[in-house]
N, C-alpha and C positions, 0 to 999 in steps of 0.2 A: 281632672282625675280619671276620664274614661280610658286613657292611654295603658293605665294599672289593673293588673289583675284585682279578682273579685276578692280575694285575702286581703289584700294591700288596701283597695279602699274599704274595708271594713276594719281593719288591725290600725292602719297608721292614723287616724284620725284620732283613734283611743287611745292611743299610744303618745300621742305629741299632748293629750289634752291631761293623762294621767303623768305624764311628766311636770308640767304646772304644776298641776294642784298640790302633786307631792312637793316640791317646789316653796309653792306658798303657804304649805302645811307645817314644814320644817319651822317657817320663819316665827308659825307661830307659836311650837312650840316651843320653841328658843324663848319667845316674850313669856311663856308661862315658867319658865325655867326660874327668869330673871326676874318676875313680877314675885314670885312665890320666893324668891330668895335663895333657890335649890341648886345655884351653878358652880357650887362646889359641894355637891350632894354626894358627887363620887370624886373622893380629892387625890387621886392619883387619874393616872391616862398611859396608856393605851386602858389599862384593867380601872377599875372602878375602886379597888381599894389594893394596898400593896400583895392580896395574897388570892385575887378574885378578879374575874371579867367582869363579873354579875353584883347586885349587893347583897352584901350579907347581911343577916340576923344580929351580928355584933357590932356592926356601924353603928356613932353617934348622931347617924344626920338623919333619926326618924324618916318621914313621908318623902323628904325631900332627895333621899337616897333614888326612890322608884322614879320621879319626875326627873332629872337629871340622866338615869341610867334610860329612862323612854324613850328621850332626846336623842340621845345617842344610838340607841339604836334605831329610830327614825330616818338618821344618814344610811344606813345601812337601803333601808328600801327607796329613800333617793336615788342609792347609785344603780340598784337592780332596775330603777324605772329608767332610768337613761342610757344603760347598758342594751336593756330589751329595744327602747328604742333604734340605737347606734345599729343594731343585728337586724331589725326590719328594715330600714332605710339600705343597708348593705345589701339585702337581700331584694326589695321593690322596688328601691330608689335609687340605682346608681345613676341615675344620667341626672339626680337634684347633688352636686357637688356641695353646695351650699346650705346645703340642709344638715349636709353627712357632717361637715366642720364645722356648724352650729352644735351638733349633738355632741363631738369630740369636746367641744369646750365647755359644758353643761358638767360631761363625763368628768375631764379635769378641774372643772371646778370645783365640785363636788369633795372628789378627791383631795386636793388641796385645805376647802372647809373642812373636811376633819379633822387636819394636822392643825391647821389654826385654832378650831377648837380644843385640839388637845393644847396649842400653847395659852389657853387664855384660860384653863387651869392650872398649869404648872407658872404661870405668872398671876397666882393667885386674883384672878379677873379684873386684870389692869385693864382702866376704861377704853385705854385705843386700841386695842388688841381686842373687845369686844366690839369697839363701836366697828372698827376692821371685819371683822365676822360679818357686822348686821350687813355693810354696805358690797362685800362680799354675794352673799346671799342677792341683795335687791341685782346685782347685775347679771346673776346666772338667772330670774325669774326673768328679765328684759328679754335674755337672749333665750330664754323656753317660748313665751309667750310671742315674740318675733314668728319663731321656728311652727309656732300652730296658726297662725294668720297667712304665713311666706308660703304651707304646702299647698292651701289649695290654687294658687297663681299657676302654679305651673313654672316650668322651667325655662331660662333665660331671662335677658336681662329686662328691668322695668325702666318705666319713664315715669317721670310725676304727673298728676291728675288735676294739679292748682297750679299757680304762679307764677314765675322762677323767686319772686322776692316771698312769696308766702313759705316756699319750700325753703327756702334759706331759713325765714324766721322761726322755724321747726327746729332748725339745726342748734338756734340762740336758746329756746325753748327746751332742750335738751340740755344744755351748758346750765341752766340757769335749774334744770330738775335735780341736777346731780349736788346743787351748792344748798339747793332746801334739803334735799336728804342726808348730806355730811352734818349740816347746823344741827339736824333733826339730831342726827345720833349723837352729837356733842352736847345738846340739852339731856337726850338722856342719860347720858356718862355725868351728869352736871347734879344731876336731879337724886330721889331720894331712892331709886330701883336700882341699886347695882348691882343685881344677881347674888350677893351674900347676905345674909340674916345678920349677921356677925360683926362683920370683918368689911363696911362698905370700902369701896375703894372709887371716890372722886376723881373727876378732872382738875378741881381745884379753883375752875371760872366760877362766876357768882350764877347761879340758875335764871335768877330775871334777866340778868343782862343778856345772855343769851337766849334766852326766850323769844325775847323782844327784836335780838336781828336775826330771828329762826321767821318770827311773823312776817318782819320787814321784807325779808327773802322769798317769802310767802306771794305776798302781796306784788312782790312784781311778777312773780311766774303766773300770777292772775293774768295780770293785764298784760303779758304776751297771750296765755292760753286764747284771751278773747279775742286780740287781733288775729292769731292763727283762725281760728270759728270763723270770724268774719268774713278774713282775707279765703277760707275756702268756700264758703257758701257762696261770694262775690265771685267766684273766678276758672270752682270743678269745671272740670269737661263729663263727668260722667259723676252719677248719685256713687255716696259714700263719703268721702274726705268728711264734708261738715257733718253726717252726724256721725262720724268717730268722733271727729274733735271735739262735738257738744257735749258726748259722752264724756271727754277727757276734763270739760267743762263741769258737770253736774262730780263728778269722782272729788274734783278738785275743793268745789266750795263744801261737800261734805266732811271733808277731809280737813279742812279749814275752821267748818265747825267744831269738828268735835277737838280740834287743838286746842281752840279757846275756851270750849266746856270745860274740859281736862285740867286746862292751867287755872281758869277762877274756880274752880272746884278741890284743890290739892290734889291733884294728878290720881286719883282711885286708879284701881289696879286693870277695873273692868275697862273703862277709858283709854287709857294707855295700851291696853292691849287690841282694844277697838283705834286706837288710830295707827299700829304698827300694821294691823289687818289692810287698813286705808294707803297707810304705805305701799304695800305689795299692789294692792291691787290700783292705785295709780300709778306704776310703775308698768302693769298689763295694760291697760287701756292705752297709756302714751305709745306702747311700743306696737297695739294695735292699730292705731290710729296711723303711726307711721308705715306702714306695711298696705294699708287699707288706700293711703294717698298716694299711690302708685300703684300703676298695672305692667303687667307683660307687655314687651313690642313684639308683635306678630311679625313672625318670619313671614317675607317673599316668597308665594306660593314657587 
């Protein structure tokens, strides 16, 4: 980072790290949307009711008008946070290519989620159209969270830090992250939070049975997380790799807990919202962890 002026390393580091948080802030306000029942609080889109951006005094949807309408405007300082980004990196960072179309696709992402959210009121909160949204959401945090690990490397290409067969098994490790978080949101499309008070709207599967190959699916990503641990501690060239991964290890069995508190427990709101939290944030750690098991190749003086 010495190569950057004194703005740039003072701006961009806050900048990529306030990009996240809004990021993972969104997501949770979306679960409080859906826990509290409020995602048709404002049942029109772009505007909140057919004659208003904002809510009105004369909506039937009580409390649940303001939670809904919050949300929404929450997107709004998403995109001002990954826009300020996009204009710092243009302005400090043109020689990080990679950083710049990491933040373009944050930008568009974002952008995108809106429209989606507007479709997943106008389709009165069909579950894949929401559960779309959720998993929407966890791939722009992957690629924020990438983007705050990737700036301080430095520019050019890396090399891996473990294996060649551990670094593969990262890759399996990821395949197998993306099929617990779709199970995840098809239990909760399955279960009894579908964002309306009213009017739920199911997936139609039975909730245990999917439960149970959400665990199942659980349960192997375990026992990849632990060989990747192993396979890095056995084989870095340099400190780091294994305790990301240990990290991605301790995120994971917590996460794990509170799924199985959550389900013998009938899913409470606070649970559920606490392991949508654990969502996001093993979804940072994995995509730390892969950024961490690789360094820069030093250019030939």
């Amino acid at each position: 980072m010495s190569e950057y002026p004194a703005a740039a390393r003072t701006w961009l580091p806050r900048l990529l790290l306030l990009n996240l948080v809004v990021e993972v802030g969104i997501v949770l306000t979306g679960g409080l949307v859906r826990l509290t029942g409020s995602g048709l609080g404002c049942p029109t889109w772009p505007r909140c009711t057919p004659g208003s951006y904002i809510p009105t005094v004369e909506q039937a949807e009580g409390f649940h008008k303001f939670i809904e309408f919050g949300n929404r405007t929450l997107t709004g300082v998403v995109g001002i946070a990954a826009l300020l980004l996009l204009i710092a990196l243009l302005r400090w960072a043109r020689d990080r290519p990679e950083l710049v179309r990491g933040t373009w696709i944050v930008l568009g992402g974002v952008a995108a989620q809106a429209i989606v959210g507007g479709i997943t009121v106008l389709t009165g909160l069909n579950p894949w159209i929401v559960g779309f949204h959720f998993l929407c959401s966890m791939a722009i945090i992957a690629v924020s969270a990438w983007l705050l690990w990737r700036f301080p490397q430095g520019a050019g290409p890396t090399r891996s830090l473990v294996h060649p067969l551990v670094d593969r098994t990262t890759w399996a490790l990821g395949v197998v992250a993306v099929v617990v978080l779709v199970l995840g949101t098809i239990v909760t499309g399955s279960g009894p939070h579908s964002g309306d008070a009213d009017v739920p709207a199911r997936t139609g599967f039975d909730p245990r049975t999917i439960s149970w190959l959400h665990a199942d699916a659980v349960m192997l990503f375990i026992g990849i997380v632990v060989a990747v641990w192993l396979g890095a501690r056995l084989t870095e060239r340099a400190d780091g790799p294994s305790r990301a991964w240990g990290v991605v290890l301790l995120v994971t069995l917590a996460q794990g807990l509170v799924g199985y508190v959550q389900y013998l427990t009938k899913l409470p709101e606070v649970l559920v919202l606490a392991h949508m939290f654990g969502a996001a944030a093993l979804v940072v750690v994995i995509a730390r962890a892969l950024v961490l098991s690789r360094e820069p190749v030093q250019s030939p003086a």
